[in-house]
Residue, then its C-alpha position, 0 to 999 in steps of 0.5 A: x463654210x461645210x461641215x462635212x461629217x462629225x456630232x454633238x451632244x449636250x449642247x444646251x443652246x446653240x451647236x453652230x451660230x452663223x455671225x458672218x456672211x454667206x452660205x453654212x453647209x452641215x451635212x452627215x452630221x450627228x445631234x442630240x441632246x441640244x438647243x438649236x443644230x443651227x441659229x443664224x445671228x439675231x442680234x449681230x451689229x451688222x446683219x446678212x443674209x444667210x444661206x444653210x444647208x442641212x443634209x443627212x442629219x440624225x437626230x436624237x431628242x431631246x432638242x429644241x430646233x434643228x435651224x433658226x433663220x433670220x427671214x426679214x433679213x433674206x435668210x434662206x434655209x434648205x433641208x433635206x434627209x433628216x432622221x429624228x430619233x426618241x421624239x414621237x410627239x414631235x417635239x423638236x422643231x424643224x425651222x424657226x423663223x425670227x425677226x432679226x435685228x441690230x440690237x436688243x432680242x429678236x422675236x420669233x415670227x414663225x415656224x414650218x415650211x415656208x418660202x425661207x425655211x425650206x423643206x417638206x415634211x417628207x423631208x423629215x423621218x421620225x424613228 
């Protein structure tokens, strides 16, 4: 799936939750006041490995997280020209890892650049 172009605001969790396969494209997008720009299924009966892209994207805090990733699960994350607005203490998280699982609560193992969320901080613009 590519979403190509378009925002949202006020999304107290999750703006798109990846339950299925395959890869998930957000680019030229627009977020502000959030929970996660992105969060692929920690709890789902049957898991994948996911893949997302997140290009072009402006950020506005307050937020939590831009991508949440299942990296036990072969998740992969890439992230690229991302601008963050009203966040000078850099508060928003840029991607999380979680343990994902097939029932009960996944748990957070870890979060920043890594081999599954992959950016570099000269990825990311603070305004």
């Amino acid at each position: 799936m590519t979403v190509n172009g378009g925002g949202a605001k006020g999304a107290s969790d999750k703006v798109f939750q990846h339950n299925g396969p395959g890869r998930f494209v957000i680019k030229n997008f627009t977020v502000s006041d959030f929970g996660k720009l992105y969060r692929s299924c920690g709890n789902c009966s049957k898991q994948y490995a996911r893949t997302v892209v997140v290009d072009n994207i402006k950020v506005t805090a307050p937020g939590k997280s831009l991508v949440g990733i299942n990296s036990n699960l072969g998740d992969k994350a890439t992230i690229t020209n991302v601008t963050i607005s009203n966040d000078a203490s850099k508060r928003i998280v840029i991607c999380e890892e979680y343990k994902g699982v097939t029932s009960g609560e996944p748990s957070k193992i870890g979060s920043g650049p890594s081999a599954a969320c992959g950016y570099s901080t000269s990825s990311i613009t603070y305004k």
